[in-house]
N, C-alpha and C positions, 0 to 999 in steps of 0.2 A: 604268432606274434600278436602282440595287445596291439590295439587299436592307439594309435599316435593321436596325441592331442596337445594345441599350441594354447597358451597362454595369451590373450592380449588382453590388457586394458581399456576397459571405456567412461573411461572420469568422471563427470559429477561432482557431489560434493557433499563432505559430512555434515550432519547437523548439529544443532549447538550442545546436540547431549552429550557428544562424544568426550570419550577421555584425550586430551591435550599429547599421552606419552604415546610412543609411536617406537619404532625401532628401527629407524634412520642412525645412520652412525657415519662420521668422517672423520677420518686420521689422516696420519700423514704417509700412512700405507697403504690403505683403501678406505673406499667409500662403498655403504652399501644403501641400497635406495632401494626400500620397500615399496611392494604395488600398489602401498595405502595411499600413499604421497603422490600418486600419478593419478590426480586432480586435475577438473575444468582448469581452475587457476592459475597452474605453470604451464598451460599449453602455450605455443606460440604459432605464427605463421610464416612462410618462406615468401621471398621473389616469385613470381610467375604460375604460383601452385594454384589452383582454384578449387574451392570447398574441400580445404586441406588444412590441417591443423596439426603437431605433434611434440609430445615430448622429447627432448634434449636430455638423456640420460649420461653423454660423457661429450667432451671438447677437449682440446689440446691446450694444457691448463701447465704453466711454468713451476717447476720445481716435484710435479707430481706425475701423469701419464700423459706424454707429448707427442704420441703416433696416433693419432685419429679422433673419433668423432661417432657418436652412434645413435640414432635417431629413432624413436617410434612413429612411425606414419600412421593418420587417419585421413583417409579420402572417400569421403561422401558420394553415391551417385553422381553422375554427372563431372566429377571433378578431375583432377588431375595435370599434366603439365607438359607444354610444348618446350619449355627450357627450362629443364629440370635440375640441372647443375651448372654453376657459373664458372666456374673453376677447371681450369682444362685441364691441371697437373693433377687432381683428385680423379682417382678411380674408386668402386665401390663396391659394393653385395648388398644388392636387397634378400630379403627372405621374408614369405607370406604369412601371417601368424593364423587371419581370419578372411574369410570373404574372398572375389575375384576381381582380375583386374589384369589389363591388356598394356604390355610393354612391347614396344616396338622397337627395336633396332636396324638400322641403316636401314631402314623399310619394311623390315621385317616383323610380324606378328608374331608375339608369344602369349597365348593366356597362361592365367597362373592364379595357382589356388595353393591351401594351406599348407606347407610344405614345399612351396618352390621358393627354387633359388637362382639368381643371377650374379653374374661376375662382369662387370664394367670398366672396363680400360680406361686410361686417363683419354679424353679427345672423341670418344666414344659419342658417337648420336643418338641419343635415345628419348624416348617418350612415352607417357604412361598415363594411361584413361581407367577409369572406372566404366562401365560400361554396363554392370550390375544396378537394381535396384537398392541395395544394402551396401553400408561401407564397409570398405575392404582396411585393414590396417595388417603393416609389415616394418620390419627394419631396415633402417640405409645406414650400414657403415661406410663412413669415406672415412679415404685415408691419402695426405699425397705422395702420389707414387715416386719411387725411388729408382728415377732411369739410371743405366748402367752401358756404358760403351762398348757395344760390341755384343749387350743381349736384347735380344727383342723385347716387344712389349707383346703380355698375351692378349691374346683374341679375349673375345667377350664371349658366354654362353650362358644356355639357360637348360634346368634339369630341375630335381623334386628331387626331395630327400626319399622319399618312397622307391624310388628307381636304383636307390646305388646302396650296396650289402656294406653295413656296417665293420669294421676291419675291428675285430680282439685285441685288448692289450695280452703282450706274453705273460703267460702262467696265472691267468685272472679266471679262465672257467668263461668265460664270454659273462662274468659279472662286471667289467668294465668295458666298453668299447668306444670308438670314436667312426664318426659318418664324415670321412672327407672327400674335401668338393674340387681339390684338388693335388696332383699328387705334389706330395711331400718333395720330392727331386728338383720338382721345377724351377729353379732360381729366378725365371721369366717373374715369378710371384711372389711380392715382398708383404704379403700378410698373406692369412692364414683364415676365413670363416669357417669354423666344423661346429659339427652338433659330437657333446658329450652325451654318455648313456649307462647308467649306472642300475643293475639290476639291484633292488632289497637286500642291505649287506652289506653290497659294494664299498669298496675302500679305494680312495689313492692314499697307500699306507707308508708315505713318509710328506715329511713338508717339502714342495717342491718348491726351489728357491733359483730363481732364473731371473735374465737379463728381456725376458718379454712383458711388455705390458697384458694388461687383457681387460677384455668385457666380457660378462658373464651372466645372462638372462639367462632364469630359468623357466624354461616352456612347458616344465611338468613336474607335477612330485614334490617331493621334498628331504630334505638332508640336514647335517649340521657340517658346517665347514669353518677350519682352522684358519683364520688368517690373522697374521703378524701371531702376535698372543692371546689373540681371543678366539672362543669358540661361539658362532653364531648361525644361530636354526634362519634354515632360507627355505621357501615352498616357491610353487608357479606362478609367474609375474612378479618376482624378487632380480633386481639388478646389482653387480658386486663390478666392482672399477677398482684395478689393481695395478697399483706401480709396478714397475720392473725391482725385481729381487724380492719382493712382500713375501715372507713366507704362505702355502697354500697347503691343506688337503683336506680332505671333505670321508665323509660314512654318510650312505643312503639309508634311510629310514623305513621305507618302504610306507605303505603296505605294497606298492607299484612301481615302476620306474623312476629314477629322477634323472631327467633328460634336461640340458640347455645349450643353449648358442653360445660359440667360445670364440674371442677374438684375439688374436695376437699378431705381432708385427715377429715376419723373419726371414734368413737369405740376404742379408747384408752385413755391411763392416760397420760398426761402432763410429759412428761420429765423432772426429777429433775435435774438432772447433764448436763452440757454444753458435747454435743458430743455422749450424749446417746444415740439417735436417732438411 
């Protein structure tokens, strides 16, 4: 197995020679948001974070993808957060892209390096330090959780994508796979963080046209992928924000894997009422 490598952004800013075109696109099917655009400029800062800064690549936006939120974290030495979420009904997935950094739950110590991931229940106590020299940056999908009477709410845990064997699509040659972080059966779980893994090749060979939203960073490689009616070349640290039904599929380019972080909401009934959510 090739050595795994994550993609993160560290911003900056272009100079005034640059060319103005860029390859930012937003419809009204998706949006995709190149790693050129993940500049000083649009960072922003949270409540209670300290030497914390991050991009805002998706929010729960009327008319377009209304399940969640996905964040890129930067935290500096020394930084980090005693009330890290304000919102009780949001639970979440970090996942590390660079650097280390010490999450703690209900008292509990997890370090975590490139390739870890955590799953956070709505209500959930937690808190996270840097504790490295060098900043650490990861993703925080929230999403608010969808309680259900009579099913629990899952526990929280933490593990590394390095630790759990990537699962084959049927009839793909292990040139397509998916790394899930949690099983598929659980109804406890109404979204979905897995890593996709596309060997040189790789196809998903039809447009898949679904009632899931998603986010889509890719943490490595590069591909060209079909959405709505267009075909658009995505590499490592490219983000793709897709409505539910947008048509999708993708061919990996290679020369190496094209591997990214896939978000979808699933395990529940269709909302009848506008605002039920």
């Amino acid at each position: 197995m090739s050595q795994r490598t994550y993609y993160a952004p560290h911003g900056g800013h272009p100079p005034q020679t640059q060319l103005l075109s860029d390859r930012a696109v937003f419809t009204e099917a998706y949006a995709f948001i190149p790693k050129g655009v993940m500049r000083d400029i649009v960072t922003s800062n949270l409540p209670f974070w300290e030497q914390t800064r991050l991009w805002v690549l998706a929010r729960p936006l009327s008319g377009f993808a209304e399940t969640f939120s996905q964040y890129i974290m930067e935290v500096g030495p020394g930084g980090g957060s005693e009330k890290p979420e304000l919102d009780p009904a949001a639970e979440g997935v970090l996942f590390v892209l660079e650097g280390e950094m010490t999450l703690t739950i209900a008292g509990e110590r997890h370090e975590m390096t490139p390739g870890g991931y955590a799953f956070l229940p709505p209500g959930c106590h937690w808190q996270l330090r840097n504790e490295s020299a060098a900043p650490v940056r990861f993703h925080w999908v929230r999403k608010a959780y969808e309680f259900v009477e009579g099913i629990e709410v899952p526990e929280a845990f933490v593990t590394n994508e390095n630790d759990i064997a990537p699962s084959e699509m049927p009839d793909t040659e292990g040139r397509w796979a998916t790394t899930r972080f949690v099983d598929p059966g659980d109804v406890r779980h109404d979204m979905h963080v897995n890593i996709v893994t596309f060997q040189p090749g790789g196809v998903i060979p039809f447009d898949e046209t679904h009632v899931m939203e998603h986010g889509l960073y890719v943490l490595e490689g590069k591909a060209v992928y079909h959405l709505n009616q267009e075909w658009v070349e995505v590499e490592a640290g490219d983000f793709m924000w897709l409505r539910a039904f947008c048509p999708q599929a993708c061919y990996a380019g290679g020369p190496g894997p094209f591997r990214y972080l896939l978000y979808k909401d699933v395990n529940r009934h269709a909302a009848l009422r506008l605002g039920a959510r």
